[in-house]
C-alpha positions as CSV (number, residue, x, y, z in Angstrom):
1,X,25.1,-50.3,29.3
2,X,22.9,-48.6,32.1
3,X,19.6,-49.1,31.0
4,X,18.6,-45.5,32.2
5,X,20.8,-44.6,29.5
6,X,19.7,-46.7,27.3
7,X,15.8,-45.8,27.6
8,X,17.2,-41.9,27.8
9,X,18.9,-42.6,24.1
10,X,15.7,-44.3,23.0
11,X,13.3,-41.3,23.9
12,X,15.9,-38.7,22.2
13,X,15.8,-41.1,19.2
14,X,11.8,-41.2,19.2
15,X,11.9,-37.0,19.8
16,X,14.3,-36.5,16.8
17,X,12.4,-38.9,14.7
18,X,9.2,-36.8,15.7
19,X,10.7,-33.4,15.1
20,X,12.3,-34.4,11.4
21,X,8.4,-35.7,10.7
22,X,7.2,-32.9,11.7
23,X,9.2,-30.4,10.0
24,X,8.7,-32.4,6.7
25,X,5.1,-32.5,7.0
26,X,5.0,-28.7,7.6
27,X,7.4,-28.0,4.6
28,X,4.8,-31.0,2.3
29,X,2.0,-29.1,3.0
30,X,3.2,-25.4,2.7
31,X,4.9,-26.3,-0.5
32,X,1.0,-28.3,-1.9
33,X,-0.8,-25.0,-0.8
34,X,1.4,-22.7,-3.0
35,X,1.6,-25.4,-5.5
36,X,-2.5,-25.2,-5.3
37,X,-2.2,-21.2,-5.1
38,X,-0.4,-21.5,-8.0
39,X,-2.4,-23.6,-9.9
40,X,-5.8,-21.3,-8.8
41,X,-4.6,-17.8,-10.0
42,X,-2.8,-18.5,-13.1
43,X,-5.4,-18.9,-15.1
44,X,-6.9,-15.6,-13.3
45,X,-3.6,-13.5,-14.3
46,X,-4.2,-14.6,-17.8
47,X,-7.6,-14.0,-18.1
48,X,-7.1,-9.9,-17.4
49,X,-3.8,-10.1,-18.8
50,X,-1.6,-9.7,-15.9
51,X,0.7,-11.4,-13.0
52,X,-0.1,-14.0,-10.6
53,X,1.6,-13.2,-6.9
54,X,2.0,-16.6,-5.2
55,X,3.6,-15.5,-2.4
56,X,1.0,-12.4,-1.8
57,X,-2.1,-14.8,-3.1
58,X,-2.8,-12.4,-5.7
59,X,-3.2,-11.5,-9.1
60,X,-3.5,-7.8,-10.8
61,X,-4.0,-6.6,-14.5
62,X,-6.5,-4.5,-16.8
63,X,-10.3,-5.1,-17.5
64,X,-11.6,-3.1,-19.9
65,X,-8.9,-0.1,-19.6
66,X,-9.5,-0.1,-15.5
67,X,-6.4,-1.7,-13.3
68,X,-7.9,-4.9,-11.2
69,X,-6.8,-6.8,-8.7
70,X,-8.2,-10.1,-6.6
71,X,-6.5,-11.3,-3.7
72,X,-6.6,-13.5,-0.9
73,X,-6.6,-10.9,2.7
74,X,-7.8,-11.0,6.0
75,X,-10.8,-9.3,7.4
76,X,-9.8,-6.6,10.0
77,X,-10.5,-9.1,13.2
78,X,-8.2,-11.8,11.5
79,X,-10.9,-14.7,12.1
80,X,-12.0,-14.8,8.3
81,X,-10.1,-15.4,5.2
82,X,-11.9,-13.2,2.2
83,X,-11.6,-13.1,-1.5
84,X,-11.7,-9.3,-2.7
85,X,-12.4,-8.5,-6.2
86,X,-10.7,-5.0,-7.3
87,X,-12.0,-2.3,-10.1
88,X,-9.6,1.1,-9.2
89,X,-11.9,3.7,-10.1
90,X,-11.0,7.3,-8.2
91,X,-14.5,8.7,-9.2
92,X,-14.1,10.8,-5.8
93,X,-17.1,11.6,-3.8
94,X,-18.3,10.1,-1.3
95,X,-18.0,6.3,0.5
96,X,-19.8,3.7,0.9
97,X,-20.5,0.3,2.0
98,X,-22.6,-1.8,1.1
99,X,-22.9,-5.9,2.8
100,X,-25.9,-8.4,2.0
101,X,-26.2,-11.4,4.5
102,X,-28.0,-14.3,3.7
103,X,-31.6,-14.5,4.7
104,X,-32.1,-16.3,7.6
105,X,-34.0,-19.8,6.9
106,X,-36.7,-18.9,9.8
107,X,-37.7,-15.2,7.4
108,X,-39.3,-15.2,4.0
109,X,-36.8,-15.8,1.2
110,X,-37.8,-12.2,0.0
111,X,-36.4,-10.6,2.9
112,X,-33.5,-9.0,2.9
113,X,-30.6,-8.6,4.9
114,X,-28.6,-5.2,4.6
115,X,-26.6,-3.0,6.2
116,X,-25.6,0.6,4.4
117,X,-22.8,2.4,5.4
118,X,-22.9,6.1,4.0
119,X,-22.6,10.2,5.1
120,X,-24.5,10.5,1.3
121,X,-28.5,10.5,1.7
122,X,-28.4,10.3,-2.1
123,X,-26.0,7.3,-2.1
124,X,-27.9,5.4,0.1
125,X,-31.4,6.2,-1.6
126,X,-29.9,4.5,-4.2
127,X,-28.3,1.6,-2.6
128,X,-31.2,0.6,-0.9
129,X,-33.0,0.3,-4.5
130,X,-30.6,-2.8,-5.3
131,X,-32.2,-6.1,-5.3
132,X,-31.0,-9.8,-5.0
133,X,-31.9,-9.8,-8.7
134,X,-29.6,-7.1,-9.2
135,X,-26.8,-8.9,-7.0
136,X,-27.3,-12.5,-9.4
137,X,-23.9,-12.1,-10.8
138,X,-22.0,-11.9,-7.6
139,X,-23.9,-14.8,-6.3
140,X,-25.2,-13.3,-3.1
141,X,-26.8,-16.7,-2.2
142,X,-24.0,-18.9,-2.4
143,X,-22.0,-17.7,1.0
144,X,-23.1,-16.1,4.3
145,X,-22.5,-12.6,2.8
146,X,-21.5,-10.5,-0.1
147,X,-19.9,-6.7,0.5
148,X,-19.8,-4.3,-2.2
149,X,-17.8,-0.9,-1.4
150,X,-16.4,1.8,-3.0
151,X,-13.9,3.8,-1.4
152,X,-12.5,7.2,-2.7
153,X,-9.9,7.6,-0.6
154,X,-8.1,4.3,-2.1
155,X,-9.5,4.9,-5.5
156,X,-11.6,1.2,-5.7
157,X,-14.8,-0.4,-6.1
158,X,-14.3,-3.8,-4.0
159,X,-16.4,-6.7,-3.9
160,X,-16.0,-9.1,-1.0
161,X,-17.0,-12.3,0.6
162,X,-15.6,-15.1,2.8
163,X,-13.6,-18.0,2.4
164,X,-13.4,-21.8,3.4
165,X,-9.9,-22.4,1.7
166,X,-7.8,-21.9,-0.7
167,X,-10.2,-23.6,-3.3
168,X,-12.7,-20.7,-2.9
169,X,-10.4,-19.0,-5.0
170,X,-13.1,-18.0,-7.7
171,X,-12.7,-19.8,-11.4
172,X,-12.3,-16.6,-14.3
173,X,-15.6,-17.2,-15.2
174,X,-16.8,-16.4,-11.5
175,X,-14.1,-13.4,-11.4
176,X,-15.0,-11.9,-14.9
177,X,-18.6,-11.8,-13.4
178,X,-17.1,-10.0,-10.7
179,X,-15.5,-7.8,-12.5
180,X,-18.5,-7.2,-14.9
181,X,-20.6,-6.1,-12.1
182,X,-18.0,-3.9,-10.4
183,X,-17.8,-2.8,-13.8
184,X,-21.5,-1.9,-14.1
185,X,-21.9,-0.3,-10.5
186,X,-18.5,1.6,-10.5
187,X,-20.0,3.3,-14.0
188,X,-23.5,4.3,-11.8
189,X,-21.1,5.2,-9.1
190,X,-19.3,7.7,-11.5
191,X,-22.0,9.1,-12.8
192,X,-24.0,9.7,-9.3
193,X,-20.8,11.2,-7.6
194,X,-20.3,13.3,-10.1
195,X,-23.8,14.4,-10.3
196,X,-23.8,15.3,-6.7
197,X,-20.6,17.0,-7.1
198,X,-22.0,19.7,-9.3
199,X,-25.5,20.2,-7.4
200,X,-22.5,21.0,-4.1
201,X,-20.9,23.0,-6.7
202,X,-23.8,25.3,-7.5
């Protein structure tokens, strides 16, 4: 046999070979990360009583009366993955935004980092009187940054922060803390909008 022929066979052999590999490997390791998914949110779905979503990387139910929801999304740019904890809570007014960043090793360890997004004077008087103290229980030290927001157009109270993998997805200890303090801040949130609502009123 022509050994052009031969070495042609031989290097369509070594392609195929590749390509089968290849799409095995894929179809391993998409079929481990849902497995992991998997694995991750059902013990969230249980502990508020709902569904886990494998394919959306998601889980929704009640806490406390209020619908929830956490989820695995992108931020808006695409670059970062993000966990986002849930509370719908349509107390109307107005929105707001709310992201603490790490303090830079070079500053104190008392300053802090804060950006407030807000049309509400009053809202943001009273967002710049939260602390680190009063952000313990959504661990505001333990990634670059934590985001708090509350938006009445989509009827939530969110809490946010980046992920390194799927293995970020929080235990239901860490989300029922989350959920606690969206809790918490969702019930000031009510009572503030509401508050304002009536002083426009008048």
């Amino acid at each position: 046999m022509n050994p052009y022929v031969v070495t042609g066979l031989a290097m369509c052999l070594v392609v195929l070979i590749a390509l089968v590999g290849t799409g095995y490997l894929a179809v391993y390791f998409t079929r481990r990360a849902k497995a992991d998914v998997e694995r991750l949110l059902t013990p969230l779905a249980e502990s508020i009583g709902g569904e886990a979503d494998v394919e959306e990387a998601q889980v929704k139910g009640k806490w406390n009366g209020p619908l929830v929801q956490g989820r695995m999304a992108s931020a808006a740019a695409g670059t970062v993955r993000l966990w986002q904890t849930d509370l719908i809570d349509a107390a109307a007014g107005t929105g707001w935004n709310y992201v603490y960043s790490r303090p830079n090793p070079k500053k104190k360890a008392t300053d802090l980092d804060v950006e407030i997004i807000t049309d509400s004077g009053p809202v943001r008087k009273w967002l710049e009187t939260w602390s680190v103290d009063d952000l313990t229980p959504i661990r505001p030290n333990g990634t670059e940054w934590v985001q708090v927001e509350y938006s009445p157009t989509a009827g939530y109270l969110r809490i946010a922060r980046p992920m390194h993998g799927r293995n970020d997805i929080p235990t239901p200890e860490l989300f029922a803390q989350d959920l606690m303090f969206a809790e918490k801040i969702g019930q000031e949130n009510r009572g503030l909008q509401q508050s304002l609502n009536v002083e426009n009123a008048e």
